[in-house]
N, CA, C, O and CB atoms as a CASP TS submission, in Angstrom:
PFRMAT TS
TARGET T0000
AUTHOR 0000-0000-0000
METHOD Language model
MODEL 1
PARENT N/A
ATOM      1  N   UNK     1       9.216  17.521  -5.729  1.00  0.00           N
ATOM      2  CA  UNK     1      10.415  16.812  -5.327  1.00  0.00           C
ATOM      3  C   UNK     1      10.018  15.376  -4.961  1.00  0.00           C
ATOM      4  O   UNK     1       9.135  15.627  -4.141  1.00  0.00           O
ATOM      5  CB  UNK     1      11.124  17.535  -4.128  1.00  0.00           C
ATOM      6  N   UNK     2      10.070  14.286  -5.012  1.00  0.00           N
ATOM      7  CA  UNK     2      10.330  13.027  -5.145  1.00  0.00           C
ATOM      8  C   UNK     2      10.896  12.558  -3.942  1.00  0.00           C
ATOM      9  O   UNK     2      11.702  13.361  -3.471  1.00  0.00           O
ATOM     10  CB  UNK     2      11.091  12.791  -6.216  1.00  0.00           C
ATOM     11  N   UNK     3      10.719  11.371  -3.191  1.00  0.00           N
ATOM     12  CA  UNK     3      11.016  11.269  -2.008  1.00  0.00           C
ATOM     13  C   UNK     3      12.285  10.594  -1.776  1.00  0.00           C
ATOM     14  O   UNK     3      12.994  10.572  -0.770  1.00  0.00           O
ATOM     15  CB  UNK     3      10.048  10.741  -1.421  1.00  0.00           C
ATOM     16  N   UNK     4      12.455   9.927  -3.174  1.00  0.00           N
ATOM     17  CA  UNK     4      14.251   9.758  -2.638  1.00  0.00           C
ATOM     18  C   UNK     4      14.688  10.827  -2.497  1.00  0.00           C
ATOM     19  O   UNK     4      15.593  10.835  -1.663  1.00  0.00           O
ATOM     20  CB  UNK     4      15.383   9.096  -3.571  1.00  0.00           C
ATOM     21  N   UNK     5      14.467  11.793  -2.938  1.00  0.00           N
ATOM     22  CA  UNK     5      15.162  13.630  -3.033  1.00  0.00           C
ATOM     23  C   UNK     5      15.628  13.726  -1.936  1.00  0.00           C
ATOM     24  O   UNK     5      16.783  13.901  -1.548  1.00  0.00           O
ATOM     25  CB  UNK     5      14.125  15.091  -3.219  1.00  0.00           C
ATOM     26  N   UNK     6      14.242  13.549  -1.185  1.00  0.00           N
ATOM     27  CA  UNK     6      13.716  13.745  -0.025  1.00  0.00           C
ATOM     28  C   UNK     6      14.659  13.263   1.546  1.00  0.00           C
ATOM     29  O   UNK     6      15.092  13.814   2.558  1.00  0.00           O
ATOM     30  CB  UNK     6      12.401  12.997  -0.255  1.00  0.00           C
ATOM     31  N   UNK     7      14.591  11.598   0.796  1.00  0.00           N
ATOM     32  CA  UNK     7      15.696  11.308   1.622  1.00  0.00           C
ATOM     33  C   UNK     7      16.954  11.410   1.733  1.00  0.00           C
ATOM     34  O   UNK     7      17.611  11.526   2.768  1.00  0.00           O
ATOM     35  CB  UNK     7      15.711  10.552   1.753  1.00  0.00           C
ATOM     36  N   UNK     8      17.399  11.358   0.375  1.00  0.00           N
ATOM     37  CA  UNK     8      19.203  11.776   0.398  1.00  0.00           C
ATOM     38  C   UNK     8      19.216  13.047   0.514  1.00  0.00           C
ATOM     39  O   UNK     8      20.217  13.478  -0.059  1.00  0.00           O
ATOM     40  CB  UNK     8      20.210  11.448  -0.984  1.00  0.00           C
ATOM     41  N   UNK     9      18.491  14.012   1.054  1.00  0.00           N
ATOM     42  CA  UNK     9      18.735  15.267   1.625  1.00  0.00           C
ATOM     43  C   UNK     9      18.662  15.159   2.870  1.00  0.00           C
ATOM     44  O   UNK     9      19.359  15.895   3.568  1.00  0.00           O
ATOM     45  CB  UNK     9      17.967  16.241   1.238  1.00  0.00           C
ATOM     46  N   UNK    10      18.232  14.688   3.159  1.00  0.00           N
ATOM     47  CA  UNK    10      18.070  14.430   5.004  1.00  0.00           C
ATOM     48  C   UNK    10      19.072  13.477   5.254  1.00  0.00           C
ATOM     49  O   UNK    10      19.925  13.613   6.132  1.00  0.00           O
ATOM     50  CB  UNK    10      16.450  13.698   5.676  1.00  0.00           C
ATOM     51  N   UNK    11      19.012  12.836   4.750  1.00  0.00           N
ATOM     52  CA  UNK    11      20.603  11.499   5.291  1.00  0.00           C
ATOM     53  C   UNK    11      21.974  12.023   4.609  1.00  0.00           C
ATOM     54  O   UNK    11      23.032  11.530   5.000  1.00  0.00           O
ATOM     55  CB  UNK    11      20.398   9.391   4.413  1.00  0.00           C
ATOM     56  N   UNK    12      21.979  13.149   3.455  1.00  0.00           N
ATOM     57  CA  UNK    12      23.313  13.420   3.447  1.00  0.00           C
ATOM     58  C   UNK    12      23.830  12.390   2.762  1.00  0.00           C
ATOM     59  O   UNK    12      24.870  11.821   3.093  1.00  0.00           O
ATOM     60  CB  UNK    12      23.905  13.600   4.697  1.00  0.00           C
ATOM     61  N   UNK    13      23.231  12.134   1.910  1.00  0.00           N
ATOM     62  CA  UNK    13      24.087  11.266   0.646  1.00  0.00           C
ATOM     63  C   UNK    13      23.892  11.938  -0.596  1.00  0.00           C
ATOM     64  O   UNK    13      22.879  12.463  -1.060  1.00  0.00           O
ATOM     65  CB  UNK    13      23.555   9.646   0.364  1.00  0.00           C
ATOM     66  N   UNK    14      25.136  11.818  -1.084  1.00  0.00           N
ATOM     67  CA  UNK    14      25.586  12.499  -2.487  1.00  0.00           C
ATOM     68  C   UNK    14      25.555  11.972  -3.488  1.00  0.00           C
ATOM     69  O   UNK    14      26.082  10.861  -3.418  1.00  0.00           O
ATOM     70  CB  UNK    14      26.686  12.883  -2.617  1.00  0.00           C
ATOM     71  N   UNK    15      24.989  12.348  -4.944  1.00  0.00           N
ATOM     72  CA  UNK    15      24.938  11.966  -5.900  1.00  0.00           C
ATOM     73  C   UNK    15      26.833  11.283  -6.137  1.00  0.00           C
ATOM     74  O   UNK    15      27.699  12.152  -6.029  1.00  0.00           O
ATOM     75  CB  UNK    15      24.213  13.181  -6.756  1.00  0.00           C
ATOM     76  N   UNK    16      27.220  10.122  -6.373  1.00  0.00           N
ATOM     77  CA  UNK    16      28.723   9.452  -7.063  1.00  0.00           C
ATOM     78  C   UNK    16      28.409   9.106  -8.031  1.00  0.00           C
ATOM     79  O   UNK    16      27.346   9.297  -8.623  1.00  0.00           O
ATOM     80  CB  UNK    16      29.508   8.283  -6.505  1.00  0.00           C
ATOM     81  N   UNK    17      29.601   8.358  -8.417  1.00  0.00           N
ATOM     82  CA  UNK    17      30.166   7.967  -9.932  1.00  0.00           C
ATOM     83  C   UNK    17      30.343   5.989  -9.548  1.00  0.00           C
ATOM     84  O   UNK    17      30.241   5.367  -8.490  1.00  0.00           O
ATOM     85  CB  UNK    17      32.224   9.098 -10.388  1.00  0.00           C
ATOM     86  N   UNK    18      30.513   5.731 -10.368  1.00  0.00           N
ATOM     87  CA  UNK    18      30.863   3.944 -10.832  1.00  0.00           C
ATOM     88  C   UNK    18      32.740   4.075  -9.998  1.00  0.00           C
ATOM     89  O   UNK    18      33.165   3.588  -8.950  1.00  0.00           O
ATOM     90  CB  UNK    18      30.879   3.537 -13.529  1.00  0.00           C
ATOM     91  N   UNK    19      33.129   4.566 -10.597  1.00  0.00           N
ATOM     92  CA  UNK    19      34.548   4.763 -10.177  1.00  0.00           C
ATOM     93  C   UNK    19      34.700   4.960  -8.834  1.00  0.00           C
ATOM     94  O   UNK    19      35.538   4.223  -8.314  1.00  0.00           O
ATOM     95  CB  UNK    19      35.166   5.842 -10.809  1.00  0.00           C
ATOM     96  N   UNK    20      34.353   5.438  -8.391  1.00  0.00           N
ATOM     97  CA  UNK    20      33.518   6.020  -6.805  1.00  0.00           C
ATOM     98  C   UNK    20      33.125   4.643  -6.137  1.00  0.00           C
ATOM     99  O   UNK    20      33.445   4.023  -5.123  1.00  0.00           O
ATOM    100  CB  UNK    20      31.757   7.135  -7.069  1.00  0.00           C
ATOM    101  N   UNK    21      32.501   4.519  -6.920  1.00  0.00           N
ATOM    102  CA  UNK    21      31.380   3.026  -6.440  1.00  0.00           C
ATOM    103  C   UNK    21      32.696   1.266  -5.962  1.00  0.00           C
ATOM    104  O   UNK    21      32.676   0.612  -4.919  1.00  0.00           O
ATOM    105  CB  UNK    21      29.956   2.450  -8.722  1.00  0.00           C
ATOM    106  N   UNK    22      33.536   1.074  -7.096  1.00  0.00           N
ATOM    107  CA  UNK    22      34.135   0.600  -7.358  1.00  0.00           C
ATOM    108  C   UNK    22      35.646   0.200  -6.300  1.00  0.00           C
ATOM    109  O   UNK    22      36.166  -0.832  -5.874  1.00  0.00           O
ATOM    110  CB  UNK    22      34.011   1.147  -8.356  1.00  0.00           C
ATOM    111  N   UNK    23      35.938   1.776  -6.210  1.00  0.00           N
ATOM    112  CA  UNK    23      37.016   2.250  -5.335  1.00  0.00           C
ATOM    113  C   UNK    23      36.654   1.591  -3.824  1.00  0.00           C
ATOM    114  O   UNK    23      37.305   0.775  -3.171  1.00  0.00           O
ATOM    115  CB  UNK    23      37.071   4.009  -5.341  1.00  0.00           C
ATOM    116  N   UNK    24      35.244   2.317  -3.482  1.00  0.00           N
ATOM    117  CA  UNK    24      34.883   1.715  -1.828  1.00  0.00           C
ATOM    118  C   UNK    24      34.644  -0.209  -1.848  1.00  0.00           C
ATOM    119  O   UNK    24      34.945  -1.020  -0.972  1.00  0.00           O
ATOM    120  CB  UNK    24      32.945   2.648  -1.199  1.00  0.00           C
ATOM    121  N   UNK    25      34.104  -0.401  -2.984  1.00  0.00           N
ATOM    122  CA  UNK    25      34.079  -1.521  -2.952  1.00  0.00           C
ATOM    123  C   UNK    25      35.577  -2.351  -2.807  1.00  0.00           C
ATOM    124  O   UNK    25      35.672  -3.122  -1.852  1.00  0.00           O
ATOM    125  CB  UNK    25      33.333  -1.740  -4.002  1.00  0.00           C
ATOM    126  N   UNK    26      36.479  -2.241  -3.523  1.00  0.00           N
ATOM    127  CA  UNK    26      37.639  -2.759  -3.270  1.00  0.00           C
ATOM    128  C   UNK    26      38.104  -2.543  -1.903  1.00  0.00           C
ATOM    129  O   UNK    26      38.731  -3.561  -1.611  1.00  0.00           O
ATOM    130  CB  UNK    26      38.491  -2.315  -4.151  1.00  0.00           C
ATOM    131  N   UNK    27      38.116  -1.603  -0.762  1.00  0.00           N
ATOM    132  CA  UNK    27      38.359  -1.288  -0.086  1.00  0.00           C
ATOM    133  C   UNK    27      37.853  -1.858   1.357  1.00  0.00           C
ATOM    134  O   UNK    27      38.476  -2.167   2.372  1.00  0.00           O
ATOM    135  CB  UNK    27      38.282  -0.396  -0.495  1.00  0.00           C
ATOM    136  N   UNK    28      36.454  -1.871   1.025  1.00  0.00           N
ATOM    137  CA  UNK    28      35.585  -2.541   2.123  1.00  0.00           C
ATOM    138  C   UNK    28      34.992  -3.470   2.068  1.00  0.00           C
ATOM    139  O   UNK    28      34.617  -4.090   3.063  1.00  0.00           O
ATOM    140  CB  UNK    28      34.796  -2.013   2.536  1.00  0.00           C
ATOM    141  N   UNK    29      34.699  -3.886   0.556  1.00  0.00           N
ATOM    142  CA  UNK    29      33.993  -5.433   0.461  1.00  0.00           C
ATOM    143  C   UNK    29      32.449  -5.107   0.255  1.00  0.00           C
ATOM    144  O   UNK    29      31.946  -4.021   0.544  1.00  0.00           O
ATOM    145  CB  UNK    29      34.224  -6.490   2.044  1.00  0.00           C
ATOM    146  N   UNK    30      31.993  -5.830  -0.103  1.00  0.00           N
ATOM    147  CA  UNK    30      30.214  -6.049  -0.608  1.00  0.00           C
ATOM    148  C   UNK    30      30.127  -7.326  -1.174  1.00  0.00           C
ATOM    149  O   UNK    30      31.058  -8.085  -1.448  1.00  0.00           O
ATOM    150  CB  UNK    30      29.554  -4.922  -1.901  1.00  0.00           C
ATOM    151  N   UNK    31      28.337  -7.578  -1.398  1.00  0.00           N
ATOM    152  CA  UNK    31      27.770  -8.244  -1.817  1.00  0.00           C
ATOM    153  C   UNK    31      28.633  -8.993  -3.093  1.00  0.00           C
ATOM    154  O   UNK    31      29.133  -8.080  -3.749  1.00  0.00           O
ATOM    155  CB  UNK    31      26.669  -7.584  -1.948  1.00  0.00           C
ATOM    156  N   UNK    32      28.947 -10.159  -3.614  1.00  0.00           N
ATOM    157  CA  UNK    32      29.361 -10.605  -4.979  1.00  0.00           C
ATOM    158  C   UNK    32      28.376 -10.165  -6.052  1.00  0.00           C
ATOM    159  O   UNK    32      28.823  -9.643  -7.073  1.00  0.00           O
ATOM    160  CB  UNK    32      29.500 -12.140  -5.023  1.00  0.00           C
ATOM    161  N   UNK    33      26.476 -10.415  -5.822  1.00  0.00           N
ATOM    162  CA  UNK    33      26.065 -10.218  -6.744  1.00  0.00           C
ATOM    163  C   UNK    33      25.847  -8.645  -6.997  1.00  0.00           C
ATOM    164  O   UNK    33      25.029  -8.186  -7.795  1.00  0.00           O
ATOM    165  CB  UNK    33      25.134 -11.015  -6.780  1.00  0.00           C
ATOM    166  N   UNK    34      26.720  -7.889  -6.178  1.00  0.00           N
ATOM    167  CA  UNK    34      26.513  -6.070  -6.958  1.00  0.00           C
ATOM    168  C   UNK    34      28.678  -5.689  -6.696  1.00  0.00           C
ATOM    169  O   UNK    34      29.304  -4.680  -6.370  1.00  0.00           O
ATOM    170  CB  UNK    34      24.774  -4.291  -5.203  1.00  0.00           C
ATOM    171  N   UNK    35      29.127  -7.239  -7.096  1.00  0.00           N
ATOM    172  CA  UNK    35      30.859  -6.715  -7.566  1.00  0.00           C
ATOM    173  C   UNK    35      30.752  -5.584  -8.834  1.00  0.00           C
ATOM    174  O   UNK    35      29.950  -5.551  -9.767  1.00  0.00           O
ATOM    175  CB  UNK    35      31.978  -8.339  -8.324  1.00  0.00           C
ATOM    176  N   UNK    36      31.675  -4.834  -8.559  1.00  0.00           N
ATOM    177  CA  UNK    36      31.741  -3.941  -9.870  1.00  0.00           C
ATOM    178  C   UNK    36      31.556  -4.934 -10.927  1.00  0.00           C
ATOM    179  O   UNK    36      30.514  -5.158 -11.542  1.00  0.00           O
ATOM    180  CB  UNK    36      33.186  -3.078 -10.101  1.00  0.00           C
ATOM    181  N   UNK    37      32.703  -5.506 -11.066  1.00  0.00           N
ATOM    182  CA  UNK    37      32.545  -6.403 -12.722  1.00  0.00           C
ATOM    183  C   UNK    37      31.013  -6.517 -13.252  1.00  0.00           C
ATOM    184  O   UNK    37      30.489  -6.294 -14.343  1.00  0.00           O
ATOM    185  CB  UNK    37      33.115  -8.280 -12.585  1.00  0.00           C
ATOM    186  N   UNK    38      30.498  -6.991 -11.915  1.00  0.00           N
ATOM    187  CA  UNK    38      29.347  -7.741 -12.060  1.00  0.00           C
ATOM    188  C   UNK    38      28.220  -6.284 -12.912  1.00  0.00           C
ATOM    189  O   UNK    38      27.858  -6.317 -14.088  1.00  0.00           O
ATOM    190  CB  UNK    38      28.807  -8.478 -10.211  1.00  0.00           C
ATOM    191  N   UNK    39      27.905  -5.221 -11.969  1.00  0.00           N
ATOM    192  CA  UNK    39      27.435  -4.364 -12.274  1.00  0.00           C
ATOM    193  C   UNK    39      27.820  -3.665 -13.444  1.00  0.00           C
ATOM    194  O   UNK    39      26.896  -3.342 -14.191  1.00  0.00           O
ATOM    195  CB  UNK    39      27.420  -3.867 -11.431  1.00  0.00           C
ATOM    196  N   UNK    40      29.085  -3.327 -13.806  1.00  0.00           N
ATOM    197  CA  UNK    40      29.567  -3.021 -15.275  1.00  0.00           C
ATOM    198  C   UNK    40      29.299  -3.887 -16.527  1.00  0.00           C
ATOM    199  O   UNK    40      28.991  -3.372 -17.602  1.00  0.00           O
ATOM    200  CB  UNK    40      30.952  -2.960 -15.237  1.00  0.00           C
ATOM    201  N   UNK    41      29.465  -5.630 -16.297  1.00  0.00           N
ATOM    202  CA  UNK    41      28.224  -5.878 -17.152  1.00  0.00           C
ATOM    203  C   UNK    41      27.093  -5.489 -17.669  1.00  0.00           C
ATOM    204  O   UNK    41      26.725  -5.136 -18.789  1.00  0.00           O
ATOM    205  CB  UNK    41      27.862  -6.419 -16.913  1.00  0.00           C
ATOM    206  N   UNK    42      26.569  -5.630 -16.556  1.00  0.00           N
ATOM    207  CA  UNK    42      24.954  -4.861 -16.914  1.00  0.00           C
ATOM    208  C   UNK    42      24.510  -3.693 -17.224  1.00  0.00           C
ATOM    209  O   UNK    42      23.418  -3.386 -17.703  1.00  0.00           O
ATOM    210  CB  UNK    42      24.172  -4.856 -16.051  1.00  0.00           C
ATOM    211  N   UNK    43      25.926  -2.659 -16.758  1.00  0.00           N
ATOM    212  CA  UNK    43      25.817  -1.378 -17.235  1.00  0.00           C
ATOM    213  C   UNK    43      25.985  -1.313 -19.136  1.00  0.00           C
ATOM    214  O   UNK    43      25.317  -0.634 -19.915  1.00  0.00           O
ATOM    215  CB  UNK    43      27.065  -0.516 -16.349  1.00  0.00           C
ATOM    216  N   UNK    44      27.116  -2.280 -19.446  1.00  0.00           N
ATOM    217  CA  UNK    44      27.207  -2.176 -20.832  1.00  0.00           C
ATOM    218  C   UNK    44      26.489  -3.167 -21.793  1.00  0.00           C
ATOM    219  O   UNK    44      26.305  -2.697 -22.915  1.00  0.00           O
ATOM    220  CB  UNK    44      28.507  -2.211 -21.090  1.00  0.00           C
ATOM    221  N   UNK    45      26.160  -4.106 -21.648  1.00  0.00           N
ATOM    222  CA  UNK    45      25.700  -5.230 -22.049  1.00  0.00           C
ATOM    223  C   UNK    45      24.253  -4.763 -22.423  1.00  0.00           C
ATOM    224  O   UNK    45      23.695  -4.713 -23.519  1.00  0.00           O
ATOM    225  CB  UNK    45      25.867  -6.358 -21.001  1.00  0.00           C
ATOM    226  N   UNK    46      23.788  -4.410 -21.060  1.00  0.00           N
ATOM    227  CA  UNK    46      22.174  -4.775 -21.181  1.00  0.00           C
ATOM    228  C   UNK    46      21.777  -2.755 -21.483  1.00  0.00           C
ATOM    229  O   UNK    46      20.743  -2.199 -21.852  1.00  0.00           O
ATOM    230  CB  UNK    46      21.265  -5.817 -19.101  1.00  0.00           C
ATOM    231  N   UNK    47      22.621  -2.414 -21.253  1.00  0.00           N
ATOM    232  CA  UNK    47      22.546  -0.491 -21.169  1.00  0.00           C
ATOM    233  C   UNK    47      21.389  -0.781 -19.656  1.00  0.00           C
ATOM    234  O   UNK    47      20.213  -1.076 -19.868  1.00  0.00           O
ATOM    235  CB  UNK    47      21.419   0.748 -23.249  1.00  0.00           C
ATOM    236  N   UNK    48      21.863  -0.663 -18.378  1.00  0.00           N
ATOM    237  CA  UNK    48      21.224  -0.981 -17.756  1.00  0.00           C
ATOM    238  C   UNK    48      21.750   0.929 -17.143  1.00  0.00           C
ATOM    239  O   UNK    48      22.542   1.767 -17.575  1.00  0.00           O
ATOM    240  CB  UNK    48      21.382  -2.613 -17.120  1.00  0.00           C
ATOM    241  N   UNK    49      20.952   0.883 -16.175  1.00  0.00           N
ATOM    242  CA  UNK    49      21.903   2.988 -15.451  1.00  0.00           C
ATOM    243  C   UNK    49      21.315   2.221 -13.913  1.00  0.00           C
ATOM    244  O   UNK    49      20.257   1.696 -13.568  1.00  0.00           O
ATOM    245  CB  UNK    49      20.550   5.699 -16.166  1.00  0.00           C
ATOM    246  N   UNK    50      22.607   2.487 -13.273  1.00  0.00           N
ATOM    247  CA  UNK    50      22.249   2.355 -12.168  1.00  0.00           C
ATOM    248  C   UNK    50      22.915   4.170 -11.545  1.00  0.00           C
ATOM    249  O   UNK    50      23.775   4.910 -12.021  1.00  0.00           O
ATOM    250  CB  UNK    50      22.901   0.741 -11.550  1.00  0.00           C
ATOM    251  N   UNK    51      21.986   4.309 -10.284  1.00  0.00           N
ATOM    252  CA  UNK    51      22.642   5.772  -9.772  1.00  0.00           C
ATOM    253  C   UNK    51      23.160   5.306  -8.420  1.00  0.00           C
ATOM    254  O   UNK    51      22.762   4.338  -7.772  1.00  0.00           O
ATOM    255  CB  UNK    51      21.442   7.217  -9.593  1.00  0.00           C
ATOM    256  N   UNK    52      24.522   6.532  -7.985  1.00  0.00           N
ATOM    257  CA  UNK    52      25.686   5.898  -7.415  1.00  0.00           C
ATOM    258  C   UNK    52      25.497   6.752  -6.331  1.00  0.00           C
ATOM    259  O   UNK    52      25.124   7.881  -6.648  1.00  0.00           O
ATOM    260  CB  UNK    52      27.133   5.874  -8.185  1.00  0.00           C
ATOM    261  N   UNK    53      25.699   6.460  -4.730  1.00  0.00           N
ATOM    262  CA  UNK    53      25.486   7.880  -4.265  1.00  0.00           C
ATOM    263  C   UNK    53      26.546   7.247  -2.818  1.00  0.00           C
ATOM    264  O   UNK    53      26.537   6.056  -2.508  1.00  0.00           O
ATOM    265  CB  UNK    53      23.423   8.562  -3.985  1.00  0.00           C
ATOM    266  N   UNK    54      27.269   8.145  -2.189  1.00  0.00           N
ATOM    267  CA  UNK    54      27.806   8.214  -1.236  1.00  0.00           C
ATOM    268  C   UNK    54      27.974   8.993   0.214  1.00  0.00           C
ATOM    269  O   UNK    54      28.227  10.183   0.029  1.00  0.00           O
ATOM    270  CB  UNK    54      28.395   8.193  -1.717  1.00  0.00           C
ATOM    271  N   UNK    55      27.927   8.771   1.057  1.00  0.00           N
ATOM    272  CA  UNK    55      27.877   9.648   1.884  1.00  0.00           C
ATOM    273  C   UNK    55      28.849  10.241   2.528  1.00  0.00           C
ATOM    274  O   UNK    55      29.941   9.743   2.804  1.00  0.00           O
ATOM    275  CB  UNK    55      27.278   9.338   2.519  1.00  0.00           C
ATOM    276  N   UNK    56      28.584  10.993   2.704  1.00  0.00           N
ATOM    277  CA  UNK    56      29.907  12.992   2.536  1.00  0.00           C
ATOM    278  C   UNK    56      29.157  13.707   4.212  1.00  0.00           C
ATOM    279  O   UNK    56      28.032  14.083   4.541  1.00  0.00           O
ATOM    280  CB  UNK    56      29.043  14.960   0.109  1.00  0.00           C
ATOM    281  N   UNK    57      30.211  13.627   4.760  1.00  0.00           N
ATOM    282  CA  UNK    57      30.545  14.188   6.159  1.00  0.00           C
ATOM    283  C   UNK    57      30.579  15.280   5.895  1.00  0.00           C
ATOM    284  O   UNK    57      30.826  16.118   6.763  1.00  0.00           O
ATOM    285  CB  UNK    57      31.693  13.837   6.894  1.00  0.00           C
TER
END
């Protein structure tokens, strides 16, 4: 097992989705240089994979 494993088992963060990702962002705000748009570029453009994870009470 791998230690991010490691940690998003102990901190209780869940594997998400872009849509997921996207949604909180509109909602709460972030960084400009990781805006969805911004990141969906790079997801299609460059075939870049980013992994999405959220945390679940």
């Amino acid at each position: 097992m791998k230690i991010q494993e490691v940690k998003r088992i102990l901190t209780r963060w869940e594997p998400s989705s872009f849509s997921l990702y996207r949604e909180a962002f509109t909602q709460y705000g972030g960084s400009i240089n990781m805006h969805p748009d911004i990141v969906d570029y790079f997801m299609r453009r460059h075939n870049w994979h980013f992994k999405f994870f959220h945390y679940k009470e």
